[in-house]
C-alpha positions in Angstrom: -5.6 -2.5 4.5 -3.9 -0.3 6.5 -2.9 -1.2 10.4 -1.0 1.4 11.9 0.0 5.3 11.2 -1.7 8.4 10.2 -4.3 6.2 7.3 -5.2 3.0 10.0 -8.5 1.7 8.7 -8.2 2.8 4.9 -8.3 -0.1 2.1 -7.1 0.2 -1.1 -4.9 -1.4 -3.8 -1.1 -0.7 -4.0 -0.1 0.9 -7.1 4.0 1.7 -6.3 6.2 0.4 -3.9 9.7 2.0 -3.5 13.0 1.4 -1.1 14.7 4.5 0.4 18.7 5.5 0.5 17.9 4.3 4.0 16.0 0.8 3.4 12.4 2.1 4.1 9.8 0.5 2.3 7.1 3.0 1.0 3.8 2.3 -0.9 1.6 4.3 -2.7 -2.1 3.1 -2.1 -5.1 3.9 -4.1 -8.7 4.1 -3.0 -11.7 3.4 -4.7 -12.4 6.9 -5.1 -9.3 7.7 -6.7 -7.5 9.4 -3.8 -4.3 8.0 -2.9 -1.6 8.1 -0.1 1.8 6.9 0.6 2.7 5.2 3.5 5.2 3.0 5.0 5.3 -1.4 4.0 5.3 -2.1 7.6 1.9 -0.5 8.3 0.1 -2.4 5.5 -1.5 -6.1 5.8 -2.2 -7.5 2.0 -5.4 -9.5 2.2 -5.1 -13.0 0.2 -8.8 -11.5 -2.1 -6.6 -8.8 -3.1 -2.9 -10.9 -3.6 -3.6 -10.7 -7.1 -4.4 -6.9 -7.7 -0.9 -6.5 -5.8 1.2 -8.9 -8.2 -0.5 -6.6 -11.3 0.3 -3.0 -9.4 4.3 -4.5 -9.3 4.4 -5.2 -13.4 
């Protein structure tokens, strides 16, 4: 679920999760409906239901 920035309120699973040059975290979430939408590690809470769905996005 995202907390803060421009998709607060959106849920969805994370499906790629990269470090910048500069040591940013980014992820790419996906909806349900297929859409997704990058945005930064620190404006994401990982809910323990969904722990596993996270763990098999990294593989």
């Amino acid at each position: 679920m995202v907390v803060a920035g421009t998709h607060i309120g959106k849920p969805g699973i994370v499906r790629h999760i990269h470090t910048s040059k500069t040591g940013y975290i980014t992820i790419t979430v996906e909806q349900k409906n297929k859409e997704r939408f990058k945005t930064l590690a620190k404006n994401v809470v990982v809910q323990a239901s969904r722990l596993l769905y996270v763990a098999v996005a990294l593989l």
